[in-house]
TILUMVO-836969 format. One line per 2 residues: number of its first residue (from 0); their letters; for each residue x, y negated, z of N, C-alpha, C. Coordinates in pm, whole numbers. Atoms other than C-alpha are relative to their C-alpha. Example, Ala and Ser with C-alpha at 12.3 -4.5 7.8 and 13.67 -1.06 7.14 Angstrom:
BEGIN
0 = as = 89:119:0:1230:450:780:90:-120:0  -82:119:-6:1367:106:714:-77:-109:73
This chain:
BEGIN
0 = xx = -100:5:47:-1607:16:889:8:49:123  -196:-55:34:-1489:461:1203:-50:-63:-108
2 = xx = -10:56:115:-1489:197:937:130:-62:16  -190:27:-17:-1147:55:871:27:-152:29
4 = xx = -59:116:-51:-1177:-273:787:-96:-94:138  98:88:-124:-1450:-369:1103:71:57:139
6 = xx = -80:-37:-124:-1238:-171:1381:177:-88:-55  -122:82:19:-892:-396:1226:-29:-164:30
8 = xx = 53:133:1:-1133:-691:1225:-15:-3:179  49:-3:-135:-1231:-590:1603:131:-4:69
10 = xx = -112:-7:-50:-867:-569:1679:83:-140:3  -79:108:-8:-751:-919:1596:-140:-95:114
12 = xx = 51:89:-79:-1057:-1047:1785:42:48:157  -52:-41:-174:-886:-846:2103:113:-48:35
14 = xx = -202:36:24:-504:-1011:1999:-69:-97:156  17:81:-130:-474:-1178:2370:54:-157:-26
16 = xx = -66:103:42:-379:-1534:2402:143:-32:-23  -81:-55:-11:-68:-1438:2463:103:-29:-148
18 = xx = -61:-13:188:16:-1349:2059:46:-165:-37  -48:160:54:21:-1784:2014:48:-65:128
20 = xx = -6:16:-79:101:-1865:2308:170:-74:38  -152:21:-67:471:-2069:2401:46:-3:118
22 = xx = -21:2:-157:595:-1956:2702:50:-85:69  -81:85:-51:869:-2198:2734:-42:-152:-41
24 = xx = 18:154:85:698:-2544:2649:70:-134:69  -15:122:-55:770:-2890:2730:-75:-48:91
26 = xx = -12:70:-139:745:-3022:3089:15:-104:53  -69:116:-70:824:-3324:3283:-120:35:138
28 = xx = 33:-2:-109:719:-3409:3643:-53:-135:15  101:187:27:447:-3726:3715:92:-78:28
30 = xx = -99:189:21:775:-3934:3809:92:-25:-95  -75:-15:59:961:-3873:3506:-76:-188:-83
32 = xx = 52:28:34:944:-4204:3326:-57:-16:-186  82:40:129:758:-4373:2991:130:72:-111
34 = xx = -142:-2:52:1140:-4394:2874:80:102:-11  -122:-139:-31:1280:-4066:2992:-112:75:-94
36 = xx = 60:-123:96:958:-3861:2805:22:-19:-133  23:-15:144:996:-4011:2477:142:76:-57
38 = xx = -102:-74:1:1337:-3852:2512:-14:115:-4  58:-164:-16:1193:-3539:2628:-35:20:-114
40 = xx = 26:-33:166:1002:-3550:2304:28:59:-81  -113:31:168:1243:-3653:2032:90:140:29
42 = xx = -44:-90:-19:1468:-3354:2195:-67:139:39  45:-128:-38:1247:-3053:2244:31:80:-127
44 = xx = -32:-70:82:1356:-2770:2093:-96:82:-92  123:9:16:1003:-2670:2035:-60:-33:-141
46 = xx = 25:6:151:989:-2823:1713:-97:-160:49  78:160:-46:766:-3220:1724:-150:83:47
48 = xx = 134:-35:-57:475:-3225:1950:-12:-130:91  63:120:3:256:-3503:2055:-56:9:139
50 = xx = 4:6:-135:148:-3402:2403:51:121:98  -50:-91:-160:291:-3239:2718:-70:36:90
52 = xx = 48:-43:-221:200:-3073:3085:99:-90:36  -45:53:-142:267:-3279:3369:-24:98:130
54 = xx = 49:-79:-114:319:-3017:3636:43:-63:148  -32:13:-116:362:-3057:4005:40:69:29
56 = xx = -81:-129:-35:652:-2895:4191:20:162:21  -7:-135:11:471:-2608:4262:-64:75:-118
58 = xx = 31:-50:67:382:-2534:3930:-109:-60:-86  134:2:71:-21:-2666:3881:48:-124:-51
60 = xx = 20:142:140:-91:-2882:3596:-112:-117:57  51:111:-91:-163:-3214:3720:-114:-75:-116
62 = xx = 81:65:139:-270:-3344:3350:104:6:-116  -90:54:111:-136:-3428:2994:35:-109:-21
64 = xx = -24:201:12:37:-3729:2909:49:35:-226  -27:11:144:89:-3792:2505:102:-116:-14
66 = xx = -88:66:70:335:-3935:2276:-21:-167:-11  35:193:39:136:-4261:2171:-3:-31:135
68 = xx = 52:83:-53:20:-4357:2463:167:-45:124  -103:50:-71:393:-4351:2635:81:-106:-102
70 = xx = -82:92:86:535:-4559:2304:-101:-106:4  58:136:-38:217:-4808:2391:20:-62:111
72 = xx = -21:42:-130:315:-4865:2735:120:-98:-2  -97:137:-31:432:-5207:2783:141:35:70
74 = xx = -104:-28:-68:685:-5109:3059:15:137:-16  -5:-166:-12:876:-4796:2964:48:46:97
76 = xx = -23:-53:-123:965:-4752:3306:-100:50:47  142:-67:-87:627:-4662:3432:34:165:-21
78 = xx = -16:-106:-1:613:-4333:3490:-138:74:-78  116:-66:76:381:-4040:3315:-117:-70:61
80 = xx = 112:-2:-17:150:-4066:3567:-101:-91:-23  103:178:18:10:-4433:3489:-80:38:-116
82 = xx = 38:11:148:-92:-4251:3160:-67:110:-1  52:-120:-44:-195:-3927:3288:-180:-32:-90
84 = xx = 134:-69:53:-453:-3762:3092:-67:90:86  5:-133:-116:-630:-3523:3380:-165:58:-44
86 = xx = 73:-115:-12:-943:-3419:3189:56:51:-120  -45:-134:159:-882:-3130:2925:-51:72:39
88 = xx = 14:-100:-9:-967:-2817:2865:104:108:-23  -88:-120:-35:-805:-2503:2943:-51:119:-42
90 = xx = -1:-161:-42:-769:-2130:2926:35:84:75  -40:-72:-58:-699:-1867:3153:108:108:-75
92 = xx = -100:-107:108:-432:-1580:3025:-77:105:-31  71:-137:-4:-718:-1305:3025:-98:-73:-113
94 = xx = 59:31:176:-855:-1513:2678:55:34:-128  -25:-43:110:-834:-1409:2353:89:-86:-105
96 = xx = -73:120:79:-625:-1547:2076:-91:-55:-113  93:47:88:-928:-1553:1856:-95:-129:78
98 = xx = 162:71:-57:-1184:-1741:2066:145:-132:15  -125:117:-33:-845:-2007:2194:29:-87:-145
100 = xx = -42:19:165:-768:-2083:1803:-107:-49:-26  121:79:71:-1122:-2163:1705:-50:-113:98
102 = xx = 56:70:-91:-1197:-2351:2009:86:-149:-41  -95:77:39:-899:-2583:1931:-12:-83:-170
104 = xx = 30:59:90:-985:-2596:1599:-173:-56:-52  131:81:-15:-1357:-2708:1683:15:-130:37
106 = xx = 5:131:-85:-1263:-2968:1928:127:-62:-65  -57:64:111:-943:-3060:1680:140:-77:120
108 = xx = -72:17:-119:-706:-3020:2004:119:43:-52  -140:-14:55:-335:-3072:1970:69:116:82
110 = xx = -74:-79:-87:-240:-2845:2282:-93:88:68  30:-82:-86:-367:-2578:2491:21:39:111
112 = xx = -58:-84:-100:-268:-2491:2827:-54:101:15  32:-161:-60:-274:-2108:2935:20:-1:179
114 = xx = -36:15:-166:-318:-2117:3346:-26:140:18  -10:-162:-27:-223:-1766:3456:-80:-3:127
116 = xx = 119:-14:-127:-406:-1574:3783:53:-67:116  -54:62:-153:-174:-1761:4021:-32:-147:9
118 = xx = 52:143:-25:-343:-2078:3916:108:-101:-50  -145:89:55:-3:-2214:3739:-5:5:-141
120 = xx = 43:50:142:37:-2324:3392:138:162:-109  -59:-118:48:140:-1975:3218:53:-27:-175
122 = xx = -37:55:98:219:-2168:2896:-66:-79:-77  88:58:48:57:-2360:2620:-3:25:-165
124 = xx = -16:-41:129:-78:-2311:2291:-26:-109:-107  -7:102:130:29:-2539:1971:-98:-40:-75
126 = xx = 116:5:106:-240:-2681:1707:48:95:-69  -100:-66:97:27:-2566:1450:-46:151:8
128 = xx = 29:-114:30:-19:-2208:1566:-114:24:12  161:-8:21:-359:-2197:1613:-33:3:-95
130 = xx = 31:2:104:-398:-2273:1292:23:99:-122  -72:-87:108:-172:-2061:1126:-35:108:78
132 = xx = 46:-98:-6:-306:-1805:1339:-137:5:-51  136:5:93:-668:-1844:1215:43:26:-118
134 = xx = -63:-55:149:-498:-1817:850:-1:119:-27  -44:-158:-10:-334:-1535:901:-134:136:56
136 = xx = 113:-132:11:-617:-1319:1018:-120:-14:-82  88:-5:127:-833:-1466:778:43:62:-96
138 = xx = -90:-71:83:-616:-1333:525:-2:160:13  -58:-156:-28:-548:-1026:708:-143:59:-43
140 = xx = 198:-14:21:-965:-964:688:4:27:-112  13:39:177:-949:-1059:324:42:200:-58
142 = xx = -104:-67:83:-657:-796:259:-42:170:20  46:-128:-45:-812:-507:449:-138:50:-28
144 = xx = 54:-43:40:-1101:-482:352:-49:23:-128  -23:7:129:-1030:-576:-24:70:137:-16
146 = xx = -54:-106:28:-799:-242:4:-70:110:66  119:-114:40:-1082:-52:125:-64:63:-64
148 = xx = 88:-20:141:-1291:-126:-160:73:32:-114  -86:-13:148:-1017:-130:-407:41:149:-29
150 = xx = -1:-166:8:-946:231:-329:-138:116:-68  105:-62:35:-1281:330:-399:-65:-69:-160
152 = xx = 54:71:86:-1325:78:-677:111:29:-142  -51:-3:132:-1016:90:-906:117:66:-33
154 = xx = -107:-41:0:-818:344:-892:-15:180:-69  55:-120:42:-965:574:-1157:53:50:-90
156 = xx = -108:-34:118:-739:543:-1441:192:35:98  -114:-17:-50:-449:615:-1159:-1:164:31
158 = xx = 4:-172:-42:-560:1003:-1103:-4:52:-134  -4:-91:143:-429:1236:-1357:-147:79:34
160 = xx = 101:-65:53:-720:1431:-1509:-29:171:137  -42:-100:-101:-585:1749:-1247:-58:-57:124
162 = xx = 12:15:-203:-587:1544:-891:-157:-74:-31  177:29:27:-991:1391:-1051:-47:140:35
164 = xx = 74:-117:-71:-1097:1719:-1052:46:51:131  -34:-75:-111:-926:1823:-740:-72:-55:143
166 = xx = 59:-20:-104:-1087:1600:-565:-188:-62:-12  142:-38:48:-1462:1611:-729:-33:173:45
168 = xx = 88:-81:13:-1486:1951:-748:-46:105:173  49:-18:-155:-1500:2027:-296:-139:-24:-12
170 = xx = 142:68:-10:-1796:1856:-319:-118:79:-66  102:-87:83:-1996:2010:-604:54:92:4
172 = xx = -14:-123:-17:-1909:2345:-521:-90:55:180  59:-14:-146:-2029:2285:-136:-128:-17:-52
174 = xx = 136:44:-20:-2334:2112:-236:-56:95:-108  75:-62:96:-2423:2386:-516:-36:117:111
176 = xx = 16:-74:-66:-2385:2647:-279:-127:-31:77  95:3:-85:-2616:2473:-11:-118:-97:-146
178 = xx = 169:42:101:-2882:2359:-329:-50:162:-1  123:-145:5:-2975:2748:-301:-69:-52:117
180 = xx = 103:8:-103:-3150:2619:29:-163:-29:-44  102:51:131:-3379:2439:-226:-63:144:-46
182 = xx = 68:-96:31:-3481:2744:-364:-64:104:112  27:-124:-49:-3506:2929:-67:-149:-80:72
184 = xx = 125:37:-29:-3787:2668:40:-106:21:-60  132:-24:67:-3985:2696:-257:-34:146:7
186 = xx = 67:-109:-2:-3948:3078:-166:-117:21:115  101:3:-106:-4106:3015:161:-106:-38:1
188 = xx = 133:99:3:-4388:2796:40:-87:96:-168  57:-51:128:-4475:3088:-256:-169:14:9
190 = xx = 204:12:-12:-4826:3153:-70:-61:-83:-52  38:179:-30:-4889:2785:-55:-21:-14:-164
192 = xx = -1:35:113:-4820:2776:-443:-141:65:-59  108:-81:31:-5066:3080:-533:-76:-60:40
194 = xx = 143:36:-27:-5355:2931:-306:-19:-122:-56  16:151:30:-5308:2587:-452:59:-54:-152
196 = xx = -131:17:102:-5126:2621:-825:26:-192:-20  -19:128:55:-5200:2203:-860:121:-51:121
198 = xx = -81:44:-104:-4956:2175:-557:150:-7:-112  -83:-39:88:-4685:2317:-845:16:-158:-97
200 = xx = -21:74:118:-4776:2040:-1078:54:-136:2  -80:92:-59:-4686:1766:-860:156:-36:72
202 = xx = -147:-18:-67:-4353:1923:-726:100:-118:-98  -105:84:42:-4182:1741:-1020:39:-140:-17
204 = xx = -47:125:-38:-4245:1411:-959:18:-37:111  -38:-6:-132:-4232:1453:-608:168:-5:0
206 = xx = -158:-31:-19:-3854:1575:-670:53:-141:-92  -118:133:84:-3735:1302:-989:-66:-158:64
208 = xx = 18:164:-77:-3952:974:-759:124:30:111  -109:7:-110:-3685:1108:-461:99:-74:-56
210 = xx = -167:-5:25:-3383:1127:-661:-5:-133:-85  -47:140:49:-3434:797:-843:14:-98:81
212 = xx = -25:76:-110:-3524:593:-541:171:-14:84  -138:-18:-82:-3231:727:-379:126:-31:-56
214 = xx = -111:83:76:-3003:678:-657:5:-95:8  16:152:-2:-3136:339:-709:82:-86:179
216 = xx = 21:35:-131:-3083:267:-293:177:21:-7  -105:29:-14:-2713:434:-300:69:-108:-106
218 = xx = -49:108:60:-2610:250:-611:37:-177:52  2:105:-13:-2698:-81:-502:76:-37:164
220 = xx = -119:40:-150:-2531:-46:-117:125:55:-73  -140:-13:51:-2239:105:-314:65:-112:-44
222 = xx = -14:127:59:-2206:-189:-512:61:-128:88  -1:115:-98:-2248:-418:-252:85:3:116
224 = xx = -174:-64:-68:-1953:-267:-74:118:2:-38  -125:14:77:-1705:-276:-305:-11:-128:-68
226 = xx = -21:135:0:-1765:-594:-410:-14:-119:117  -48:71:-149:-1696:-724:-33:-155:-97:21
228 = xx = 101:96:-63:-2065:-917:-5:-51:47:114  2:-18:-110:-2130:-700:293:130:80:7
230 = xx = -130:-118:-104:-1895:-519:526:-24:128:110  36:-104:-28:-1930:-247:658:-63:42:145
232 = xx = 69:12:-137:-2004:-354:1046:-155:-43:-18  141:61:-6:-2308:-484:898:-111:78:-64
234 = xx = 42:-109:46:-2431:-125:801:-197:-26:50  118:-23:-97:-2746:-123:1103:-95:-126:-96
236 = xx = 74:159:50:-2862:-529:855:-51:105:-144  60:-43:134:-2831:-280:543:-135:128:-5
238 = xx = 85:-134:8:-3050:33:640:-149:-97:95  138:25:-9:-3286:-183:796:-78:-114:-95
240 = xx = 83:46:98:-3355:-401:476:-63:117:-154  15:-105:53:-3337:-59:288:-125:25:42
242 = xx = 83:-99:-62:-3578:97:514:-141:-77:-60  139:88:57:-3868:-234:416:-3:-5:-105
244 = xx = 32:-37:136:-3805:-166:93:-48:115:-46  93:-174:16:-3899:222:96:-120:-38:71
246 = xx = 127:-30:-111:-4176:138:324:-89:-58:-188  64:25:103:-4268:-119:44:-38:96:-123
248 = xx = 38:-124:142:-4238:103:-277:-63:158:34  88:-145:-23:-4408:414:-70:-143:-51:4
250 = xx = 178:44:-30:-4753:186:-35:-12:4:-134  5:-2:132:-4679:108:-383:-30:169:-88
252 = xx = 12:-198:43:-4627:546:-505:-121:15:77  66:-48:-19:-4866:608:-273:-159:28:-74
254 = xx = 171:60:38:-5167:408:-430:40:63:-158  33:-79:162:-5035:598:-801:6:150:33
256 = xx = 13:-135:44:-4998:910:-723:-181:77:125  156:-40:-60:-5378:923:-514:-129:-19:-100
258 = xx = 72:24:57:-5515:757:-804:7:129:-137  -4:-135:121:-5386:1020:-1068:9:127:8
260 = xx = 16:-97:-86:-5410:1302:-833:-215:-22:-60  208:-11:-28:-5860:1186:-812:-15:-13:-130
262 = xx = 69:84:142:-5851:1037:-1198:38:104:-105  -28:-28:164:-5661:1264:-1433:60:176:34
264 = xx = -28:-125:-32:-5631:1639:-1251:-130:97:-21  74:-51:34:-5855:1880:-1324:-92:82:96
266 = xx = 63:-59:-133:-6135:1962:-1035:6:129:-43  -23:-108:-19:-6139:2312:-1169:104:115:36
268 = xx = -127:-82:-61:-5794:2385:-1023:-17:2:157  13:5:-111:-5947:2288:-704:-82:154:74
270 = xx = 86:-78:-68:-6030:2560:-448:-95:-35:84  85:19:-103:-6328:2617:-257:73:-41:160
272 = xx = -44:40:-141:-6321:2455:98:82:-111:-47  -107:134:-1:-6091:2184:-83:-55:-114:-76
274 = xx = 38:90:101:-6160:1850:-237:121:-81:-93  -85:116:77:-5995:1611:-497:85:-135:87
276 = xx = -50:156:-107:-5982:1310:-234:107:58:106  -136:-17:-103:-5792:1538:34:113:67:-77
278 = xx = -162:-69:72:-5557:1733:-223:99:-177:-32  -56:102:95:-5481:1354:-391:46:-86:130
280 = xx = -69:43:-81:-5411:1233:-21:109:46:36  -166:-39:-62:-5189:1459:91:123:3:-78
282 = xx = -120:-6:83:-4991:1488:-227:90:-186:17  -47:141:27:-4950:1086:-217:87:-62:130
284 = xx = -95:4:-131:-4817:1111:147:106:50:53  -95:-42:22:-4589:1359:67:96:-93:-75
286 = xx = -115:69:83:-4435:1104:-169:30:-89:32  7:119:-42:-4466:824:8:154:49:119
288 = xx = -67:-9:-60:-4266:1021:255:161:-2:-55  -147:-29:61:-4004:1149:25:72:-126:-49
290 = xx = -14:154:69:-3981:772:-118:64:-59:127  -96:75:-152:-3835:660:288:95:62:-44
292 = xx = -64:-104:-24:-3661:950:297:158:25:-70  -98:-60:141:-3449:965:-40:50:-133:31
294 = xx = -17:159:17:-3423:573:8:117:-37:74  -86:55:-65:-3233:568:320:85:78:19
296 = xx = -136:-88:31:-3029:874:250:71:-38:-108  -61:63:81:-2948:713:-74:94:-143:45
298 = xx = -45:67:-49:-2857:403:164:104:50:69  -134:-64:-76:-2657:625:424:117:52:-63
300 = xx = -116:-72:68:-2425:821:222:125:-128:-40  -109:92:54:-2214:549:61:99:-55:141
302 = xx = -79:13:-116:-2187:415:426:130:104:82  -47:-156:-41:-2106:761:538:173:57:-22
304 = xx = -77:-49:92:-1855:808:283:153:-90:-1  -144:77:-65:-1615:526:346:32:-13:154
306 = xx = -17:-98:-164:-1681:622:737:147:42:8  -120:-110:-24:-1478:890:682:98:1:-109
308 = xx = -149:23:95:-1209:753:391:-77:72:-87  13:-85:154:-1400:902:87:-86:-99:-50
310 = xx = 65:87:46:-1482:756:-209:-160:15:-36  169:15:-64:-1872:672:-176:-58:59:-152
312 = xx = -24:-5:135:-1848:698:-590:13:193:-35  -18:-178:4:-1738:1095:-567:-73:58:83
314 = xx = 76:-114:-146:-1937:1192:-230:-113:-33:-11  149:73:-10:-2273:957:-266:-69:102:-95
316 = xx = 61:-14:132:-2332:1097:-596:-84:181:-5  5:-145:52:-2348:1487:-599:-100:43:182
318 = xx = 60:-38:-116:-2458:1498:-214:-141:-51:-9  154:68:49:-2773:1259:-310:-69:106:-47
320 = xx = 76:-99:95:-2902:1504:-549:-35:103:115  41:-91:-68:-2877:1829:-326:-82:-55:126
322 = xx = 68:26:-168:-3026:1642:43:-108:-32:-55  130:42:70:-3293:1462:-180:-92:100:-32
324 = xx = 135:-89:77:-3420:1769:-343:2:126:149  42:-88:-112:-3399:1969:-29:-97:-32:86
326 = xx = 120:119:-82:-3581:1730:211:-78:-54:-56  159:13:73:-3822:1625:-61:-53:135:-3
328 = xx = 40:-133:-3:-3882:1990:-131:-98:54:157  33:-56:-125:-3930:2043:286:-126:-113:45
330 = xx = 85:116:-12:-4131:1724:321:-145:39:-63  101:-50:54:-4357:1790:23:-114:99:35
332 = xx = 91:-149:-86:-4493:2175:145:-28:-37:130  44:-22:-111:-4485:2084:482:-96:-94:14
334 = xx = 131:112:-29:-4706:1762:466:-151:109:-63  90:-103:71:-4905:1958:180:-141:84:93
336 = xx = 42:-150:2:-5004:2287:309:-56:-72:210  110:57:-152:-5069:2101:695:-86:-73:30
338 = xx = 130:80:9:-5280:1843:597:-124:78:-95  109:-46:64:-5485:2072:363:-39:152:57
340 = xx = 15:-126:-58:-5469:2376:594:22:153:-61  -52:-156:40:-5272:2642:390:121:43:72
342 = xx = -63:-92:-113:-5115:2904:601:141:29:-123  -122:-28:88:-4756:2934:431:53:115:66
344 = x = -22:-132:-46:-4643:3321:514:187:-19:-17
């Protein structure tokens, strides 16, 4: 998510503490007493809150003192300090508002102090907002990357028949153009065909094992994108469970197309100097290759595609086909013709 919603997500984990933060909180001084804070209290404008800073004149926070424990104090004359809370935890002002918020709501802390770089109490942060800030960017998460997907997911009956094709047909017009490359490989590999015609007979499952794998591979990260179970920062988790799955299903192709290459081809298509066992290897390594290949370009694209704001649905689809049959095509001849030593002119 240049993805949208993982750089919006990366942006609330940068919100400073700052964003929850009350500059102006409630105060008293360690000789204020039991009697005078519950006053302080009941009158803060602040809205109700259950513990205070106790600062010292010049500013540093000496400790917290709380609500209960000044309405348990036998004598409400005593002053804070008899009640002084002095361990807590703190933040500096150069913390985040994400990491401050969850920390609070781990340890299930009513207050926060913020101690700025001069070592003085730069404000403090509420449960209340803590909380409702965690909400709120949970939410916000929710909303952004739900209108990622939803763009790409349901908004098909909203394009007149005109702005569908307008913006399908960029695509298949680019990628028809560059599918002549496709042809211009199999012109380059025409020797290769003549000295070897059984090389020909395998081109076509070489080309429809690519393009299904690959379909199969974008489909299922498409899917799994628009229905929010991954996100899109977690691209590098999807191409490398992609990638053990092509590895898997290429050991798998490999071991059929070596066996029906040696079992069911006809040695009299074989040329001298060549055998059955090395034509039926190299063809099966060609596919094995094209089987990664198609797998994790069928994986990339979708990513690719909401990258750059397009839907994965209009761009995955038509670009799959042409890269698949080009790079299987280039894969195929070149494994081919170098593991069996034909000179391609």
């Amino acid at each position: 998510m240049t993805d949208i919603a993982s750089s919006a997500f990366m942006n609330s984990l940068l919100k400073p503490v700052q964003a929850i933060t009350e500059q102006d909180p409630l105060i008293m001084g360690p000789e204020t007493s039991c009697a005078e804070a519950l006053t302080l209290f009941s009158k803060h404008k602040g809205g109700f809150q259950t513990k205070c800073c106790v600062l010292a004149e010049d500013g540093r926070l000496l400790g917290l003192v709380s609500l209960k424990d000044c309405l348990n104090r036998s004598n409400a004359s005593d002053p804070v300090s008899a009640v002084l809370q002095k361990r807590f935890p703190t933040v500096d002002s150069f913390a985040t508002a994400e990491a401050t918020a969850l920390e609070m709501a781990e340890e299930q802390l009513d207050i926060m102090p913020v101690i700025g770089t001069d070592g003085r109490l730069a404000g403090v942060v509420q449960a209340n907002k803590a909380h409702r800030f965690l909400i709120e960017e949970l939410q916000e998460d929710a909303d952004r990357f739900v209108g990622v997907t939803r763009t790409n997911q349901d908004d098909y009956f909203e394009h007149t028949v005109w702005s569908d094709f307008r913006r399908r047909f960029p695509w298949v017009l680019v990628l028809a153009i560059a599918g002549l490359a496709a042809g211009y490989v199999v012109h380059i590999y025409e020797d290769a065909l003549d000295a070897l015609v059984i090389l020909a007979l395998y081109m076509p499952m070489v080309a429809d094992t690519g393009g299904n794998v690959g379909t199969q591979s974008a489909s299922l990260v498409t899917r799994v994108l628009t229905t929010g179970d991954v996100r899109m920062h977690e691209g590098v988790r999807i191409l490398w469970r992609e990638a053990r799955v092509a590895l898997l299903m290429a050991a798998m192709l490999f071991t059929f197309a070596f066996l029906k290459v040696l079992l069911i081809s006809n040695v009299a298509d074989v040329p001298d100097g060549m055998t059955l066992t090395g034509i039926g290897l190299a063809i099966a390594v060609a596919l094995a290759a094209q089987v990664v290949s198609a797998t994790l370009i069928g994986a990339v694209l979708p990513l690719a595609a909401i990258a750059v704001r397009q839907d994965p649905a209009v761009v995955s689809g038509p670009a799959l086909t042409t890269i698949v049959d080009m790079t299987g095509l280039l894969l195929y001849f070149a494994i081919t013709t170098s593991m069996l030593g034909i000179v391609a002119l």
